[in-house]
C-alpha positions as CSV (number, residue, x, y, z in Angstrom):
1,X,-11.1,25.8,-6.2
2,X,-10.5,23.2,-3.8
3,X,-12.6,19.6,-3.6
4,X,-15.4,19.8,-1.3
5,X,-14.7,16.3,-1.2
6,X,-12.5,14.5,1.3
7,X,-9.2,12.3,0.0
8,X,-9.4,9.0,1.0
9,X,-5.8,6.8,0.7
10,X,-5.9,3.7,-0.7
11,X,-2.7,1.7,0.0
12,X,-2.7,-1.8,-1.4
13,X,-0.1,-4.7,-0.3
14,X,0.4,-8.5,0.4
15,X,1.3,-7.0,4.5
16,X,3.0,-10.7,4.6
17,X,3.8,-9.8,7.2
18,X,3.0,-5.7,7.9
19,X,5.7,-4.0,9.3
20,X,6.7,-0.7,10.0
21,X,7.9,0.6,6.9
22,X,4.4,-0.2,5.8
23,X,2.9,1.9,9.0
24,X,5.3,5.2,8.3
25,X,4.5,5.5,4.6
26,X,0.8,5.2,5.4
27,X,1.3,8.1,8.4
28,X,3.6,10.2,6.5
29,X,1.0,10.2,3.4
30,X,-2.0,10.4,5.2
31,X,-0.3,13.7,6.7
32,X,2.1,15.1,4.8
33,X,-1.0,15.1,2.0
34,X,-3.6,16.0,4.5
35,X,-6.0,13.0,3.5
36,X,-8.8,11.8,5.6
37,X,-7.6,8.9,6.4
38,X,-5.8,6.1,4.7
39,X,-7.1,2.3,4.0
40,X,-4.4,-0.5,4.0
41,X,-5.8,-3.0,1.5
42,X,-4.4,-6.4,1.7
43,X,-4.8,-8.7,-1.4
44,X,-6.4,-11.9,-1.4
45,X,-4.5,-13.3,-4.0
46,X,-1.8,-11.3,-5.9
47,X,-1.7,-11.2,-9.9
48,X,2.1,-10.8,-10.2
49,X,4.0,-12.5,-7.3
50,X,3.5,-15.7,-6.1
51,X,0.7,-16.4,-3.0
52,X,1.3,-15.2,0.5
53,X,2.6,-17.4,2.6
54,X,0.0,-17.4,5.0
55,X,-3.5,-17.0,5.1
56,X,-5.4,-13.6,4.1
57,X,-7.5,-13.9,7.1
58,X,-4.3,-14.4,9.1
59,X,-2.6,-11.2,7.1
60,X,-5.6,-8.6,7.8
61,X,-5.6,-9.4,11.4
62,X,-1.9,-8.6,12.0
63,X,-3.2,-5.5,9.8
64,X,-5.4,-4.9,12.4
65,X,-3.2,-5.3,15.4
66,X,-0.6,-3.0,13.5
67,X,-3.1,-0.2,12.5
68,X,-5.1,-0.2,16.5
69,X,-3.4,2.9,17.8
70,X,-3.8,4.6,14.9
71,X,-7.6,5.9,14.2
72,X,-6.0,7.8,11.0
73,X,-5.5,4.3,9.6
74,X,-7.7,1.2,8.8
75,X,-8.2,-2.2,7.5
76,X,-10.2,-2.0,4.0
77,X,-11.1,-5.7,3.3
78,X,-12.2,-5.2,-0.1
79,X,-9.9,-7.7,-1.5
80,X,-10.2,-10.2,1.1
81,X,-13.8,-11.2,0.3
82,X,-12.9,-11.7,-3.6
83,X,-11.3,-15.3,-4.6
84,X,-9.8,-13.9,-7.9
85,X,-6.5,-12.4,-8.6
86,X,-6.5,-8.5,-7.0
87,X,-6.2,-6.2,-9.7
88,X,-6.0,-2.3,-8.8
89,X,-8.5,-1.3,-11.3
90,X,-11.1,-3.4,-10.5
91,X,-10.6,-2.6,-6.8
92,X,-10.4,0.8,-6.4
93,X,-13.8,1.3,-9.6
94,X,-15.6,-1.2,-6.3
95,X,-13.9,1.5,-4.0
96,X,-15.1,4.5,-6.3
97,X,-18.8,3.1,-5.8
98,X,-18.3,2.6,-1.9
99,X,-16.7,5.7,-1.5
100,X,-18.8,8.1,-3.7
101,X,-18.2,11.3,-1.5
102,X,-14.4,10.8,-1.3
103,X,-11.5,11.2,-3.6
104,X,-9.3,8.2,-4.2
105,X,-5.0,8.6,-3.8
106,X,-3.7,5.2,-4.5
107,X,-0.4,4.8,-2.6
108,X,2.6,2.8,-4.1
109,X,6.1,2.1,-4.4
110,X,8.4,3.9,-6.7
111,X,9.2,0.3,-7.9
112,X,6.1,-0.3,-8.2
113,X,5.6,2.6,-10.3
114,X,7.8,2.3,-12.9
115,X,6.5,-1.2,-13.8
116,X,2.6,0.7,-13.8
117,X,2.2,0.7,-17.8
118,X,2.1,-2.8,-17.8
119,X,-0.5,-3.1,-15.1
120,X,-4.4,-4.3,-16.0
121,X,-5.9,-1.7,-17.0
122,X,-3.3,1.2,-15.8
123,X,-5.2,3.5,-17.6
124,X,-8.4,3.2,-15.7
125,X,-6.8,3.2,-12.9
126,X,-6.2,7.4,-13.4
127,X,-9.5,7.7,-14.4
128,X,-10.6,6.6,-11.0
129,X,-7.7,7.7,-8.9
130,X,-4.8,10.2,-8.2
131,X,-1.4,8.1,-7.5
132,X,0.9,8.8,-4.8
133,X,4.4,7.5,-5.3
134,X,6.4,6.9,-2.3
135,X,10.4,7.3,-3.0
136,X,12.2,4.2,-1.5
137,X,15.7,4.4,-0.5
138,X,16.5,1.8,-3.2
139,X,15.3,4.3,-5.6
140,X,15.8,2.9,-9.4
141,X,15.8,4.8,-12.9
142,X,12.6,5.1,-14.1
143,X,11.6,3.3,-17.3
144,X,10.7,5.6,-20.5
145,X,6.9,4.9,-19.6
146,X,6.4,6.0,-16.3
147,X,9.0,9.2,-16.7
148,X,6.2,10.3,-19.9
149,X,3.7,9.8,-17.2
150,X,5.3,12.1,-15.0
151,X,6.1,14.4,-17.4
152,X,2.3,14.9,-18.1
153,X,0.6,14.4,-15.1
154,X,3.3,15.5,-12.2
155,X,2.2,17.2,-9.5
156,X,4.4,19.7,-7.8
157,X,3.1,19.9,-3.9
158,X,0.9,17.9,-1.9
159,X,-1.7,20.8,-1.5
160,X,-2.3,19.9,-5.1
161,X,-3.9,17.1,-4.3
162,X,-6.9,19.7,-2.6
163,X,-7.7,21.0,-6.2
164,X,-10.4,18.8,-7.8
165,X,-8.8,16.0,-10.1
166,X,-7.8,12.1,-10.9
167,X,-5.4,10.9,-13.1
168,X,-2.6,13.2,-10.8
169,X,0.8,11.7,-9.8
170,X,2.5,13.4,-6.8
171,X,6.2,11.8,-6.1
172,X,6.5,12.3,-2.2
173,X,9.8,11.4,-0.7
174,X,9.3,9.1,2.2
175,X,11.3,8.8,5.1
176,X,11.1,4.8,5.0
177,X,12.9,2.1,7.3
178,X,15.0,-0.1,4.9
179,X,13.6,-3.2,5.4
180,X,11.2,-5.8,3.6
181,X,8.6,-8.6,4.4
182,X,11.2,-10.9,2.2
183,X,13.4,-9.8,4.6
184,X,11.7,-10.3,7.8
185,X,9.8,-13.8,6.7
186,X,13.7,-15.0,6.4
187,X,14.6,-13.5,9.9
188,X,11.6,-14.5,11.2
189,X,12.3,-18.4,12.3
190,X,15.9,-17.5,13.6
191,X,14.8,-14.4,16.2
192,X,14.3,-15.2,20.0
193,X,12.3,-12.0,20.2
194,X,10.1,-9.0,18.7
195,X,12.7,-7.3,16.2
196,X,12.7,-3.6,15.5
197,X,10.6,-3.7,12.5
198,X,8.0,-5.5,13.5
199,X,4.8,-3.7,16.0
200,X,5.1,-6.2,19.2
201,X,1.5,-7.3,18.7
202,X,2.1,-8.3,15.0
203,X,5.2,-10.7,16.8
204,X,2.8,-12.2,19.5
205,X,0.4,-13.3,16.6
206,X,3.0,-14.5,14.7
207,X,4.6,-16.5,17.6
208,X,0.4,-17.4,18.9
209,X,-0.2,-19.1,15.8
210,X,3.4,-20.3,15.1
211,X,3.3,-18.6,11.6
212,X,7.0,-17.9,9.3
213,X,8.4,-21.2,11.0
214,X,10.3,-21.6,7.8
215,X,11.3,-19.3,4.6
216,X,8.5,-19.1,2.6
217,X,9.3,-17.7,-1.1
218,X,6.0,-14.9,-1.4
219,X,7.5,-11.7,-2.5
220,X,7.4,-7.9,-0.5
């Protein structure tokens, strides 16, 4: 039987800065897997990497400006109002509550994924939510954890994701543009103008309010 209720994406990220890789995983989701609409989530202050190197006000703007042509997308500022660590649990159990007619898909990285077993509360996590793992082209071996995870809880096609459920991982292969925030905050203070990665009104912010003038050492 399929959900009478809408799927909602829920793709979480530092955005320091966003850039288009960011943009076509969160258009190729939110239509290869038919979901309602998909909310980029930028943390307030990451558990595992070191802090963004510039402010998360600054961050969900550019968010903003990247996402305006897209009505599909939009700026969930959950994490932004909240001066703790983000973890994913706690977020998307505040999201469950905000969102009671919707099913969750949390987005991520295949990276990202095969470090999920040592998350905070992982398990909770597919209690609330299916997962969505994006292939990058990078693609590693997956640890022992995550490839038991898969084993049990693999989906086989994004229609899948209709059928009532949480707890569901779906690997979608993603048509991604090779390139990182590490690598663009590097690029950044050397470039005389917008480069291909980057949405032009991301690059007049960042030049507006003189942001990236120097390599900062925050983390994708």
């Amino acid at each position: 039987m399929n959900t009478t209720n809408p799927l909602l994406g829920i793709f979480g990220g530092t955005f320091d800065p966003i850039h288009y890789g960011h943009l076509r995983t969160a258009l190729h989701v939110q239509q290869t897997c038919q979901l309602e609409q998909v909310r980029l989530m930028p943390c307030h202050l990451p558990a595992h990497r070191a802090s963004p190197g510039v402010s998360a006000v600054q961050r969900a703007e550019m968010v903003q400006l990247a996402i305006a042509p897209y009505p599909q997308l939009a700026l969930e500022p959950l994490e932004l109002r909240q001066h703790r660590p983000s973890y994913s649990a706690i977020s998307l159990a505040q999201l469950k509550q905000q969102y009671p007619k919707h099913q969750l898909a949390f987005i991520l990285g295949m990276d990202a994924f095969n470090q999920f077993t040592r998350w905070h509360r992982w398990q909770q996590i597919l209690q609330l939510a299916d997962l969505i793992v994006c292939q990058r082209p990078d693609y590693e071996q997956l640890s022992a954890e995550s490839q038991a995870l898969l084993v049990k809880r693999q989906l086989q096609q994004p229609q899948d994701l209709q059928q009532r459920g949480q707890g569901r991982i779906l690997v979608l292969e993603n048509p991604l543009l090779a390139v990182s925030a590490s690598q663009l905050r590097a690029e950044l203070p050397k470039l005389a103008s917008c480069p291909e990665w980057l949405p032009s009104a991301v690059w007049n912010y960042i030049r507006q309010h003189e942001l990236y003038t120097s390599r900062v050492t925050s983390q994708p």
